[in-house]
C-alpha positions as CSV (number, residue, x, y, z in Angstrom):
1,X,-0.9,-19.5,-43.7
2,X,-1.7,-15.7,-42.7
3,X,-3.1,-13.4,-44.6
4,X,-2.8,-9.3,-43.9
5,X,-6.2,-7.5,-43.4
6,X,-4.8,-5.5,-45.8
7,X,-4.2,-8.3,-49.0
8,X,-8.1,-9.3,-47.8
9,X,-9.0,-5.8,-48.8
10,X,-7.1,-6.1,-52.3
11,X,-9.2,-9.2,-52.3
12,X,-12.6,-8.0,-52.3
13,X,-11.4,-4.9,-54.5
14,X,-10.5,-7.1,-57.5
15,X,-13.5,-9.4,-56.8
16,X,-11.5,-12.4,-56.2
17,X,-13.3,-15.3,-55.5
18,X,-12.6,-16.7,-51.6
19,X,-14.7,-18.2,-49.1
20,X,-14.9,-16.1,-45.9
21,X,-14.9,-17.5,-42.3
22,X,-16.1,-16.2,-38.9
23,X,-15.3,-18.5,-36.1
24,X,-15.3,-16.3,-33.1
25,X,-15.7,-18.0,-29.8
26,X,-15.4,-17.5,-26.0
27,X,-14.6,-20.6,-24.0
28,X,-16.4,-19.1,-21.2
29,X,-19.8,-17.8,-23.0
30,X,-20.3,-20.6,-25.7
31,X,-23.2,-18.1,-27.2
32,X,-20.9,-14.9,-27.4
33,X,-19.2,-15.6,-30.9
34,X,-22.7,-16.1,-32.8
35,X,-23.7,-12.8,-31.0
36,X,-20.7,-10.8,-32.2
37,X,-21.4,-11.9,-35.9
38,X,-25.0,-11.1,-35.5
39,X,-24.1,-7.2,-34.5
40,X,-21.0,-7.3,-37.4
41,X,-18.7,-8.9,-39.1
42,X,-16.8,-8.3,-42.0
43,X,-18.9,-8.5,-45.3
44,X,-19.1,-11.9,-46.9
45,X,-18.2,-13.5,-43.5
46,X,-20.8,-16.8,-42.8
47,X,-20.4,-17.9,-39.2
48,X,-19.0,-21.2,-38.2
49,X,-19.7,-22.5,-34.3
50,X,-17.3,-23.7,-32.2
51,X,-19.7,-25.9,-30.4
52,X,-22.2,-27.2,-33.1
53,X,-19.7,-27.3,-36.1
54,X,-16.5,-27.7,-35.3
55,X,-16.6,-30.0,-32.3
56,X,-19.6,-32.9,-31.6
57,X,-20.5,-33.5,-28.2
58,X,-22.8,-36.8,-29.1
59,X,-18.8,-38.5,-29.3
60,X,-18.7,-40.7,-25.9
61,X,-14.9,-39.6,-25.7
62,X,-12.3,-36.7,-26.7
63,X,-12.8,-34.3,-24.2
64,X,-14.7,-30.9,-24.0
65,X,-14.8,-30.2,-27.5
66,X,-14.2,-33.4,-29.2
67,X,-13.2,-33.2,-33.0
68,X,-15.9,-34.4,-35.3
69,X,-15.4,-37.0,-37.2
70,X,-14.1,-36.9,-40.8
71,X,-17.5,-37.2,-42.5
72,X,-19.2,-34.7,-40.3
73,X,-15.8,-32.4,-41.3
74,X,-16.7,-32.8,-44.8
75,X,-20.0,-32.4,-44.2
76,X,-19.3,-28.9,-42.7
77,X,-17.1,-27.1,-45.8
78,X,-19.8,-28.1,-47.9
79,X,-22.6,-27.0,-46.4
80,X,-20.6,-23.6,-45.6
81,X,-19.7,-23.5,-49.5
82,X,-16.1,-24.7,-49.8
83,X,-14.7,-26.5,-52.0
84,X,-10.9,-28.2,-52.3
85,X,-9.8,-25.4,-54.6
86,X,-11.2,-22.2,-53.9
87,X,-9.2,-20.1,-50.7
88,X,-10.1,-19.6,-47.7
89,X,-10.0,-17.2,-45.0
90,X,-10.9,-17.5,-41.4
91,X,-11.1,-15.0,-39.0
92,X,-11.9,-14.4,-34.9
93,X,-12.0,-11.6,-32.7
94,X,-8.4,-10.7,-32.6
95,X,-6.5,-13.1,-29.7
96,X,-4.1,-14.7,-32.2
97,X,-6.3,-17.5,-34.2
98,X,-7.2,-19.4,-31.5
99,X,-10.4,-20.3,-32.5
100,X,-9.8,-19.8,-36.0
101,X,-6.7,-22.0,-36.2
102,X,-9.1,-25.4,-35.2
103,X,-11.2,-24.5,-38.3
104,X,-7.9,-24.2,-39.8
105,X,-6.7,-27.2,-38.8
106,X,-9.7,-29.1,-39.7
107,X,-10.1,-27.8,-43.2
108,X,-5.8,-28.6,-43.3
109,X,-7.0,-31.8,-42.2
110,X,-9.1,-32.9,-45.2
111,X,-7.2,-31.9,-47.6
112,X,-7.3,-28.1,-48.6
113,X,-4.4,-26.6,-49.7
114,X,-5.5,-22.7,-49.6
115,X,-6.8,-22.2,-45.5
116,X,-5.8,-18.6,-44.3
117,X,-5.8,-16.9,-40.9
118,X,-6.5,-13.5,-41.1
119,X,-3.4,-11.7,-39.2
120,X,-5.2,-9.8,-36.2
121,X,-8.4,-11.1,-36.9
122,X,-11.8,-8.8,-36.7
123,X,-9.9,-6.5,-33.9
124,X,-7.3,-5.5,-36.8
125,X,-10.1,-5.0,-40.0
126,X,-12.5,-2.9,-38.3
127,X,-8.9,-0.7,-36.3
128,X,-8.2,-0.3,-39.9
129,X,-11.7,1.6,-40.5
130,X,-12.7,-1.6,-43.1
131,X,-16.2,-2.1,-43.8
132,X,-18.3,-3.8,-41.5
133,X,-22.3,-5.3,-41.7
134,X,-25.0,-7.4,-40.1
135,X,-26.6,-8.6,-43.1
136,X,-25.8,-12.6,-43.1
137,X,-24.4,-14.1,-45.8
138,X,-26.4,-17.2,-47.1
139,X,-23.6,-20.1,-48.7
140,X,-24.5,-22.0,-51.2
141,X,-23.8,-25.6,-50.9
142,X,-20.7,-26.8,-52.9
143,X,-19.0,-30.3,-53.2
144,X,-15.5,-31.0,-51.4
145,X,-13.2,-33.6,-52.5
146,X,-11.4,-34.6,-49.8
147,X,-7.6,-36.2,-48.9
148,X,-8.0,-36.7,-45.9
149,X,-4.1,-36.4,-44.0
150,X,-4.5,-38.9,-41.3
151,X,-0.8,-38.1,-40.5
152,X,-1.5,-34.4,-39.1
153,X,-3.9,-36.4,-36.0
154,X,-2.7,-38.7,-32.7
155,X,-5.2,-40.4,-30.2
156,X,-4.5,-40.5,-26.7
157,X,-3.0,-44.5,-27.4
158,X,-0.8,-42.9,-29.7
159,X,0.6,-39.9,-27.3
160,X,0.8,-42.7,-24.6
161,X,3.0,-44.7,-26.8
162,X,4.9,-42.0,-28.5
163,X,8.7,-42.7,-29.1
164,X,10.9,-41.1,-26.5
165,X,12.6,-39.0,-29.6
166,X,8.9,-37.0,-30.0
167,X,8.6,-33.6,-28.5
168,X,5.5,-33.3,-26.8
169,X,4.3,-29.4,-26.8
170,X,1.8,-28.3,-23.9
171,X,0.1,-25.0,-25.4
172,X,-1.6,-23.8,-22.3
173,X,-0.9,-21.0,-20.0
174,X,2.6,-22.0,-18.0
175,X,0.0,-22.0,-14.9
176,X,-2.2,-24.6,-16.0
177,X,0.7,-26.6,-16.9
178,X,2.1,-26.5,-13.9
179,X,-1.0,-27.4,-12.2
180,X,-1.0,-24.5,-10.1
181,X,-4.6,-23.3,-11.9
182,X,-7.2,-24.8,-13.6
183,X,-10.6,-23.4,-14.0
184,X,-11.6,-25.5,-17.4
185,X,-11.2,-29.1,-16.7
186,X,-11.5,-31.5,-13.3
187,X,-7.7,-32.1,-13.1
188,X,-5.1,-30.0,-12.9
189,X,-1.3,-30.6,-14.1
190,X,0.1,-31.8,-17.5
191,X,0.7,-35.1,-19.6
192,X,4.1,-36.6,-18.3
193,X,6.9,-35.8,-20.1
194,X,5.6,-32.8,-21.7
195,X,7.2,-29.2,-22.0
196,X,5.6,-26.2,-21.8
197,X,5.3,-23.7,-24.7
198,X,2.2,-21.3,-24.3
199,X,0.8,-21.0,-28.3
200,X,0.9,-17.2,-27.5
201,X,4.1,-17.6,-28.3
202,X,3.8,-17.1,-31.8
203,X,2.6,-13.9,-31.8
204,X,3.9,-10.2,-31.3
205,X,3.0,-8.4,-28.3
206,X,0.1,-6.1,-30.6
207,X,-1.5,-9.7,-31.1
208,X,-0.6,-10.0,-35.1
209,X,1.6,-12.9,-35.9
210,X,5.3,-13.5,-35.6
211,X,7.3,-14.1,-38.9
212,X,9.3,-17.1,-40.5
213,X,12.7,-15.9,-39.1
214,X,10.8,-14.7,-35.6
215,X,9.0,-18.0,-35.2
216,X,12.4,-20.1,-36.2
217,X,14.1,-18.3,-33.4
218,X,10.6,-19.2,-30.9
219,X,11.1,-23.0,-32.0
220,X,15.1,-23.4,-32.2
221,X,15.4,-25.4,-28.8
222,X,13.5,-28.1,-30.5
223,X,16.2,-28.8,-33.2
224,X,15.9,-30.9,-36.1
225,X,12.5,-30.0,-38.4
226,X,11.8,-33.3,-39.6
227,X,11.3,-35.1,-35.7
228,X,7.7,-35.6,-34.9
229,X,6.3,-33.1,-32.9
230,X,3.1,-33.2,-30.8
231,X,0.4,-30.5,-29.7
232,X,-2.0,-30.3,-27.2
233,X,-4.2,-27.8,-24.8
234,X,-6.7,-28.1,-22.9
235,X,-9.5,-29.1,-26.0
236,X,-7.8,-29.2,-29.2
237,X,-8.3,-25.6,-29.6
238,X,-5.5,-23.4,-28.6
239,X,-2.3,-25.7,-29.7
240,X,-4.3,-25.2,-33.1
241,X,-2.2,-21.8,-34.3
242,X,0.4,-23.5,-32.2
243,X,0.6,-26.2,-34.9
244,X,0.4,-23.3,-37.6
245,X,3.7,-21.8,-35.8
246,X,5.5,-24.8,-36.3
247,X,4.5,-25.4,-39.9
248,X,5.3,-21.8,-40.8
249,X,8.9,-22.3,-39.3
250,X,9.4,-25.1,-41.3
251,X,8.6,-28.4,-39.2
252,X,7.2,-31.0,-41.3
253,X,6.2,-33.7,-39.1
254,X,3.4,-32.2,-36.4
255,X,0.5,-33.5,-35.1
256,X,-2.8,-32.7,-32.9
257,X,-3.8,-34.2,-30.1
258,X,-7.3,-33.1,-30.5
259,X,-9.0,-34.5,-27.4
260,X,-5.7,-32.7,-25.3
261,X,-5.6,-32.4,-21.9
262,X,-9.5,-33.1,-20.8
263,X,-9.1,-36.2,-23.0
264,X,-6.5,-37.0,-21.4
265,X,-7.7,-37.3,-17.7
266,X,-10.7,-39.2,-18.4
267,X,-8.7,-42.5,-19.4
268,X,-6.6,-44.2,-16.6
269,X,-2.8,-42.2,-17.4
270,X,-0.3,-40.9,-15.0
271,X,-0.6,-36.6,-14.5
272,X,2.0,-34.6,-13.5
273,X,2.9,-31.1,-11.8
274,X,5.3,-28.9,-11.6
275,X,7.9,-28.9,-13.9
C-alpha cells in the first residue's frame, strides 16, 4: 500500500501511533544507506539494513542478497518494535521503493496487514520542507504474531517447474535482460521463457507512484487477475514494488522469487538472451 508524505504528516500531527521505517540502500555502496540516516531522516525513522537485516549472507544459496529465513524475519520486526497490528511505514531515498518494497514484502510475508510505502520516499518529505533530525530513534522490543503466507514465495525448483500458463516477470533494466549488460552478477541474460517488464514501470516520471487505473492499464497485456504470476530481479530486491504494482491493480495470485536472477545462475539451468 502507499502512503502520501502528506497523510504521514497528518499522522504525526494527531499522534497516531505507527512504526516508522528507513531502509535506504545503494547496491553499489552497501554502507551509504546507514550514512544517510545518520546525517537525517525523518523523525521517528529507526534504520533497517539491507545487508545485515533484511538479507543473510551465512545462507549457502539464494543469491547476492538471500532472503532470511522466516524466524530471523520475525526476529527482525520485533527487535525493530512491530507488532502484527500496529502500521507501518517504510521509506528510502526516493527511486520508487526499491529497497523499501523488500522490507515490505517481508513484513507482507509474515503476516502484517498494515505495511506502507511512503509515495516518493525521503526525496519527497524533505522537497516538501518536512521536518528532518539525526537524533536515532531507540525501538523498544515488541512481540509479533506471525501467519506466515508461504503462498506469496517460489524457489528456484518451483520457477523451474512452473506451469506453462504462469507469467514469469523479469523486473530489471530491458538491458540486463537482454543480456547486453551486466555489471551485478557473473552471467548475463534472463531465465528462459521470461518477459521483460522493468519494475520502474510502476511509477510516474517524477518518481511518485502510478494509480489503480494507471497501473491496470501498465499490467493489461497479462490478462486474467487470478493466473499466477512470478517476479524476479537480479536479488529479490527490485521486483519487490514490482509485486506491490501487481497487487495494487488487483492480481491476486503473485509470487517472489527471492534468490532472482544470481540465484538462478548458480544451479545448473538453461540462460537465455535476447528476446
Amino acid at each position: 500500500m502507499i502512503l502520501s508524505v502528506d497523510t504521514l504528516q497528518q499522522w504525526m500531527k494527531q499522534g497516531k501511533t505507527f512504526s516508522l521505517l528507513d531502509a535506504r540502500h545503494d547496491l553499489k555502496d552497501e554502507q551509504k544507506g546507514k550514512r544517510l540516516y545518520n546525517n537525517a531522516h525523518i523523525p521517528g525513522a529507526i534504520f533497517i539494513d539491507m545487508v545485515e537485516e533484511m538479507a543473510d549472507r551465512t545462507l549457502p544459496e539464494g543469491g547476492r542478497y538471500p532472503m532470511p529465513s522466516d524466524e530471523a524475519m520475525i526476529e527482525m520486526a520485533e527487535r525493530k518494535g512491530i507488532d502484527e497490528a500496529t502500521p507501518v511505514v517504510i521509506y528510502d531515498e526516493g527511486s520508487g521503493g526499491m529497497a523499501a518494497g523488500r522490507a515490505w514484502w517481508m513484513l507482507s510475508y509474515i503476516g502484517h496487514a498494515s505495511v506502507y510505502i511512503l509515495d516518493g520516499g525521503f526525496n519527497e518529505w524533505t522537497s516538501r520542507g518536512y521536518q528532518t533530525t539525526d537524533e536515532r530513534s531507540i525501538p523498544t522490543r515488541s512481540s509479533f504474531s506471525a501467519t506466515i503466507r508461504t503462498e506469496r514465495k517460489v524457489g528456484h525448483y518451483d520457477v523451474a517447474k512452473r506451469s506453462k500458463a504462469t507469467h514469469l516477470l523479469d523486473a530489471r533494466a530491458y538491458e540486463r535482460f537482454l543480456g547486453e549488460q551486466e555489471e551485478h552478477d557473473a552471467k548475463s541474460g534472463h531465465i528462459p521463457g521470461a518477459a521483460s517488464l522493468f519494475w520502474k514501470h510502476v511509477l510516474n516520471e517524477d518518481g511518485t507512484w502510478k494509480n489503480k487505473e494507471q497501473l491496470e492499464q501498465e499490467f493489461q497485456l497479462l490478462g486474467d487477475k487470478n493466473k499466477e504470476v512470478i517476479v524476479y530481479c537480479g536479488s529479490g530486491i527490485s521486483a519487490c514494488p514490482l509485486y506491490l504494482g501487481l497487487e495494487q491493480a488487483g492480481f491476486t495470485n503473485v509470487k517472489l522469487y527471492p534468490g532472482s536472477w544470481s540465484d538462478w545462475i548458480t544451479h545448473d539451468y538453461p540462460i537465455q538472451k535476447g528476446e
